[in-house]
C-alpha positions in Angstrom: 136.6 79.1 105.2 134.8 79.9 108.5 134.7 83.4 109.5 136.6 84.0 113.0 134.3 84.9 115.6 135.3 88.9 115.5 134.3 88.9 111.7 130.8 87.6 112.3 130.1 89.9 114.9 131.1 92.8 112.9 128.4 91.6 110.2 125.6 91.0 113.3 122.1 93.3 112.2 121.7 96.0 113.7 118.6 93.5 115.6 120.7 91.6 116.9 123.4 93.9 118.2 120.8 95.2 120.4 119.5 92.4 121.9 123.3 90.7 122.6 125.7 93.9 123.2 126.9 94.9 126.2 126.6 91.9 128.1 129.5 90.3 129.5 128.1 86.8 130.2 131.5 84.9 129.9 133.1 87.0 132.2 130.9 86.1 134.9 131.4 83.0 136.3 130.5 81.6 139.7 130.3 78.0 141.1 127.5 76.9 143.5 126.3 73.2 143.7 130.0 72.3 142.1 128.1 73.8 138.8 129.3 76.8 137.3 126.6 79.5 135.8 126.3 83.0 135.3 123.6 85.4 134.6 122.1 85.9 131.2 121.0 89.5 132.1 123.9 92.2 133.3 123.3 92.4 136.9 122.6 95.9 138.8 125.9 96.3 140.7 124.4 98.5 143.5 127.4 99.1 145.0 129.6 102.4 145.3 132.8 100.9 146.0 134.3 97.6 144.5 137.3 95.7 146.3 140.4 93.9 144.7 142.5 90.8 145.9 145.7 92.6 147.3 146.1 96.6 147.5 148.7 96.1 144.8 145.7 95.4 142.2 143.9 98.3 143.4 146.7 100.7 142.9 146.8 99.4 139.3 143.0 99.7 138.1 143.5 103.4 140.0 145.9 104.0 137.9 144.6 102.8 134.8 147.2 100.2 134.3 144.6 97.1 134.6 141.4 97.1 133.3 138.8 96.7 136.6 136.6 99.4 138.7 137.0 101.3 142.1 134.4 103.6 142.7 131.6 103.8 141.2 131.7 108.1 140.3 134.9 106.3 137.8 132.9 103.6 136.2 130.3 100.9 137.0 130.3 97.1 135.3 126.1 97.8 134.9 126.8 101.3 133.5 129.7 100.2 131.3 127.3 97.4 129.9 124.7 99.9 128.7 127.7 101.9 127.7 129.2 99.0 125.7 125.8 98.5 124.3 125.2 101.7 122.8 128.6 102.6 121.5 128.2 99.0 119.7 124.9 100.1 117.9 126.3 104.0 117.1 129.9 102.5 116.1 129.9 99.1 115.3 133.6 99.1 113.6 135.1 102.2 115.0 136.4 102.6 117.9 134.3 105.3 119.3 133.1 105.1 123.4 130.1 106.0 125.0 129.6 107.4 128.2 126.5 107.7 130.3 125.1 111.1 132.4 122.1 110.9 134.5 120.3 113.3 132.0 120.1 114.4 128.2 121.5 117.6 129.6 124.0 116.3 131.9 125.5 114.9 128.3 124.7 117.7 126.2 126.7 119.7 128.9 129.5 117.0 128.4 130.1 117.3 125.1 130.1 121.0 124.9 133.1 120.7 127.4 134.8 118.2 125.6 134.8 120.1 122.4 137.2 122.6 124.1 134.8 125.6 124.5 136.7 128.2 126.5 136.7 132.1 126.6 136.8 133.8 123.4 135.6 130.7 121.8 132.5 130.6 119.1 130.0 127.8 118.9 127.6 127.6 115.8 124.1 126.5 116.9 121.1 125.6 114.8 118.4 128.1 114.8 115.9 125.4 116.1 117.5 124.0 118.5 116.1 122.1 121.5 115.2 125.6 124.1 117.3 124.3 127.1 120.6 123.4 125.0 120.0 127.0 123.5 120.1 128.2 127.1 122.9 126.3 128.1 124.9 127.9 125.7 124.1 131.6 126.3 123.7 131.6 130.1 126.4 128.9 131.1 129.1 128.8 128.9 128.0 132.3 127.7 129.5 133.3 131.0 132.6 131.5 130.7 133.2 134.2 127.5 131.5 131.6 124.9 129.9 133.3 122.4 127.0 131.9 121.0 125.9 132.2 117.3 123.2 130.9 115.5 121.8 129.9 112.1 119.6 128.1 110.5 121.0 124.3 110.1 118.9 123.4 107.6 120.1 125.5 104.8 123.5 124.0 104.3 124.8 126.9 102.4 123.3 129.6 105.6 125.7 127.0 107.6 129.0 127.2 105.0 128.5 130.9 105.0 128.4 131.1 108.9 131.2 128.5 109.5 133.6 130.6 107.0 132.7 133.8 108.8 132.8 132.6 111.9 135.7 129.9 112.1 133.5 128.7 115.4 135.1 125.9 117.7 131.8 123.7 117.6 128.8 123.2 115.6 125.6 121.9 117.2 122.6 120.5 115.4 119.9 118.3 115.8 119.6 114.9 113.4 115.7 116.0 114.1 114.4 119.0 115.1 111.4 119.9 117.3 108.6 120.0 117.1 108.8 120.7 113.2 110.7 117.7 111.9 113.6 119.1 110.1 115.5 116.6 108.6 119.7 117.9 108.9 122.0 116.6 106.1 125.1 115.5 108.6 127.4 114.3 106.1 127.2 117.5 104.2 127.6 119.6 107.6 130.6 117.4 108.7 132.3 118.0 105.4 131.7 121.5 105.8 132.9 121.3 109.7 136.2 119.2 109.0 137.7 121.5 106.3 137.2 124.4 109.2 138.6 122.1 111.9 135.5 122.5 114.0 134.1 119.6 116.1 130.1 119.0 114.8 127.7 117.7 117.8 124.9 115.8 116.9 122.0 115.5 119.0 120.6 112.3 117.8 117.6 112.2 120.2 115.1 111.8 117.6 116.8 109.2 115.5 118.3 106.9 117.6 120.9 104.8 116.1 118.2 103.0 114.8 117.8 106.0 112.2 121.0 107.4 111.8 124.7 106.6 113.1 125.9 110.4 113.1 129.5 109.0 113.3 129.2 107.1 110.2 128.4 110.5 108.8 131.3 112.6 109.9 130.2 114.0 113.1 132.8 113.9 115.9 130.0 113.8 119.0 127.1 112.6 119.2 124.7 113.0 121.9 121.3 111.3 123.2 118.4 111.6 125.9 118.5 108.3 126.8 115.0 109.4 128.8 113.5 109.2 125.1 113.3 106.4 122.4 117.0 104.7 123.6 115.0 103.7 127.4 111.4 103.9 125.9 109.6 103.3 128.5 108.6 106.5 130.1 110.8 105.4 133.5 114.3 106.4 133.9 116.1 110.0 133.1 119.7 109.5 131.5 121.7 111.2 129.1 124.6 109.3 126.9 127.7 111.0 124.9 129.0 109.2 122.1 132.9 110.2 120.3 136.1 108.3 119.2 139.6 110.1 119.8 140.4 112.9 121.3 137.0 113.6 122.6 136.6 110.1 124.2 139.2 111.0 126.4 138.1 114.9 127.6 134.5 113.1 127.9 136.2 110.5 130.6 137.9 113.3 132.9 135.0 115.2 132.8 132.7 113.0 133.9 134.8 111.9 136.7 135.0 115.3 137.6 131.7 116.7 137.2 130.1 113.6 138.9 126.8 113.4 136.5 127.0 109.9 136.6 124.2 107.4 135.6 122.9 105.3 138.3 123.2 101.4 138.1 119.2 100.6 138.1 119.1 103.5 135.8 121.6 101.5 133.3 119.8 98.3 133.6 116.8 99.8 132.7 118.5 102.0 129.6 120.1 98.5 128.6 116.8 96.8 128.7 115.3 98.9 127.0 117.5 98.8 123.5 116.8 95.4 123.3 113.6 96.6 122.0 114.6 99.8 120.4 114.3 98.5 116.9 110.9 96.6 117.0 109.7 99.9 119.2 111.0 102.7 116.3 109.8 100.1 113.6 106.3 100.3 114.9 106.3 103.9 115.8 107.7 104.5 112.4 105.7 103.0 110.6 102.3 104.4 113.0 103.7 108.0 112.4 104.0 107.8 108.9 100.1 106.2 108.2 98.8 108.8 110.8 100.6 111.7 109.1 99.5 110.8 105.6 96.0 110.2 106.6 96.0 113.7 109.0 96.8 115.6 105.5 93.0 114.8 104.2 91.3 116.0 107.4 89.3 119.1 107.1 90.7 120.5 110.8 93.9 120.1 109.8 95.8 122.8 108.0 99.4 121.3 107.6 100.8 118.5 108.8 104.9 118.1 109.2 106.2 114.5 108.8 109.5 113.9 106.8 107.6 111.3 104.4 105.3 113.5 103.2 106.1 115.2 100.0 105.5 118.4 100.7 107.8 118.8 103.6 111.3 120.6 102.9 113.6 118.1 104.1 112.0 114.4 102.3 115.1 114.4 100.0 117.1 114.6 102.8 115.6 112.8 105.2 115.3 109.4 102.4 119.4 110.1 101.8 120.3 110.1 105.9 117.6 108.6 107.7 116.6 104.8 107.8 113.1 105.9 108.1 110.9 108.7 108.5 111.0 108.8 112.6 108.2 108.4 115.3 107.2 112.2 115.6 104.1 114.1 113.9 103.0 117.6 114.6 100.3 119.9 112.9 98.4 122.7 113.1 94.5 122.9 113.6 92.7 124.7 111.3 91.2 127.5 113.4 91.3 131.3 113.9 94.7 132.5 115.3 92.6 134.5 117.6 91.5 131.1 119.1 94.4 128.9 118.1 95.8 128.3 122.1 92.7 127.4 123.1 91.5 125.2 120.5 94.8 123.4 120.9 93.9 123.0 124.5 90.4 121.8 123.6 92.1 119.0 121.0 94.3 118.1 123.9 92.0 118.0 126.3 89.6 116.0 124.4 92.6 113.0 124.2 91.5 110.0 126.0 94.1 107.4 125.0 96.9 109.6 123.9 98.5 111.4 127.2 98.8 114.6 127.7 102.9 114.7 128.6 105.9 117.0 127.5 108.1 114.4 126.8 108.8 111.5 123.6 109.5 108.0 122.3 107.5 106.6 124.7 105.9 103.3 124.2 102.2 105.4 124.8 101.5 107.4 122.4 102.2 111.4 123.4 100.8 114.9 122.6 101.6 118.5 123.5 101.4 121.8 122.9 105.2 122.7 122.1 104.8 127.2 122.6 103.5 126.2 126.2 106.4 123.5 126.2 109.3 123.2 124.6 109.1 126.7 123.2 108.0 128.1 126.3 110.7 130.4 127.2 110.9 132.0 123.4 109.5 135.2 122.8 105.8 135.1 120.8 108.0 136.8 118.2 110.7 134.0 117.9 108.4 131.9 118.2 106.0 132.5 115.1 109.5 133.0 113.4 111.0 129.0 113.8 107.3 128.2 112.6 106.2 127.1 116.4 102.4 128.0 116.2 99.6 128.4 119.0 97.7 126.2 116.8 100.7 123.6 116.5 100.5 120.2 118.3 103.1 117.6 119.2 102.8 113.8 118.6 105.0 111.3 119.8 103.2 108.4 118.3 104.2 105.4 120.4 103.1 101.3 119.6 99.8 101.1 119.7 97.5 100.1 117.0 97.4 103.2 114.4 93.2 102.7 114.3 92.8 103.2 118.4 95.3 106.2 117.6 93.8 107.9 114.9 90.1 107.1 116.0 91.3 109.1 119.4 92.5 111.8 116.9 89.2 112.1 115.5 87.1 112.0 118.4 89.4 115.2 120.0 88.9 117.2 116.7 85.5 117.4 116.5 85.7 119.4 119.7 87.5 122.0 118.6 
């Protein structure tokens, strides 16, 4: 019997997907020569207003009664492609939308809102979360009469404890964390967030659906920075939320509301770039996880933190939830703490083919110094607490050959 065209594309690889979703080929059609063609490649819709036969079809795509766009602060066909794309790589069976924000935080921002966080509400946060989200709860929705609590997400029984004391609206947690490489056990959190009716948020920056599909796991939000591994390339800024009834539709009104839109070059560029996102995580995957293994044996080093090595806390975890291991390394030089800032600077500055950048999941290969980063606004105390050490350095290992990186690693040690 021959599968109908819906079944085989709900068994497409994950490979695939990438490279085809999203695009709407056969609903562009044009005629020119008495031939008929249409682009293989979305378009970029640069345009902030879009026009209907009669006023009659207007009023309906206004009103939501026919599919078709207006205004381009509602919806854009290049936006919606990347949106298709990526909801079709997080969700490929459910029925679970994406919508894209012209920033990680934009979206983080989002889905804090759609999870209904109003005065006298409590929101759950892990303990190492990403410094700006932190902030973003206490100083923005903090003044809306949120209340803030956090824990450390990576002790599931710290987190049952907290959500039984707490009875919080939301929990947030990274799939990731930075810049130490926690591994979180979603399914375990979700079960633990669904028997207290509270919505869990995954920031899946780190992951990428390439990792992990959080929604697969139980989460009810998932959120990216597109800016990262999704666009890859080190050239856009763009944020994408990802949730399946009833947050889909909070998530819809908000944007139009709030106006964080994603630009249409922006889109085309996030779209591009999935295409490659599994040949570009593969690679960096695999570079991360020889240069981690072989940092462990050198004699500057004094820990590395990779979730394939055996020593780190979360390897169970992290072979149960994750695909693979992930892109990111960091470790600590083996100096004096009394010169541990500056011997970090002197490894750093020493790079010559890894760049010096405070970002990740590029396609170069990128280091940092995550307490003059990242961590920068935490307290020396807090701090030494999450683990986030002067002598602690950040790699974002990108698709270069792992030799040209690790030989550059080597050269920058030996000034230090």
């Amino acid at each position: 019997m021959t599968d109908h065209p819906q079944n085989r594309a709900q068994k497409r690889r994950f490979e695939t997907d990438a490279v085809h979703a999203g695009e709407g080929r056969a609903a562009t059609d044009a005629s020119a020569n008495g031939k008929s063609y249409y682009p293989i490649s979305t378009p970029i819709h640069a345009s902030t207003t879009f026009s209907h036969p009669d006023i009659e079809t207007t009023d309906r795509v206004l009103g939501g009664e026919q599919p078709g766009f207006s205004y381009a602060r509602y919806d854009n066909p290049t936006v919606v492609a990347f949106e298709r794309a990526l909801a079709a790589l997080e969700s490929p069976v459910g029925d679970a939308r994406a919508f894209a924000f012209a920033s990680g935080m934009a979206a983080m921002h989002a889905a804090l809102a759609a999870a209904e966080l109003g005065p006298d509400a409590t929101v759950l946060a892990a303990e190492q979360l990403y410094g700006s989200t932190a902030t973003l709860l206490v100083q923005i929705f903090g003044m809306n009469g949120v209340e803030a609590r956090f824990a450390d997400c990576y002790d599931t029984e710290a987190v049952e404890k907290k959500v039984e004391e707490l009875r919080p609206r939301a929990v947030v947690i990274e799939s990731i964390s930075n810049p130490l490489l926690r591994v979180a056990d979603v399914g375990r959190i979700a079960e633990i967030t669904r028997s207290a009716g509270a919505a869990l948020i995954v920031d899946s920056t780190f992951a990428t659906p390439f990792l992990q599909r959080p929604l697969d796991l139980g989460a009810d939000i998932v959120v990216h920075s597109a800016t990262k591994y999704l666009a890859g390339h080190g050239d856009i800024t763009a944020g994408v939320v990802v949730a399946g009834p009833p947050h889909d539709a909070a998530l819809e009104q908000i944007r139009k509301l709030v106006g964080g839109t994603l630009g249409p070059f922006e889109a085309w560029l996030a779209h591009r770039g999935l295409k490659t996102l599994p040949l570009r995580m593969q690679r960096q995957c695999e570079n991360a996880t020889e240069i981690a293994d072989r940092l462990t044996e050198h004699p500057k080093i004094a820990r590395v933190n990779h979730p394939s090595l055996g020593d780190h806390p979360d390897r169970e975890v992290a072979s149960r939830v994750l695909r693979d291991y992930g892109g990111l390394v960091s470790f600590e030089l083996d100096v004096d703490e009394a010169d541990a800032r500056q011997a970090a600077f002197r490894f750093l500055n020493g790079l010559e083919l890894c760049v010096r950048a405070p970002s990740l999941g590029d396609v170069y290969t990128l280091a940092i110094h995550p307490a003059t980063s990242s961590h920068r606004e935490l307290s020396p105390g807090r701090r030494e607490r999450l683990g986030v050490k002067e002598a602690l350095v950040r790699l974002s290992v990108g698709i270069e050959h792992p030799e040209d990186v690790f030989g550059d690693i080597e050269q920058a040690l030996e000034v230090i």
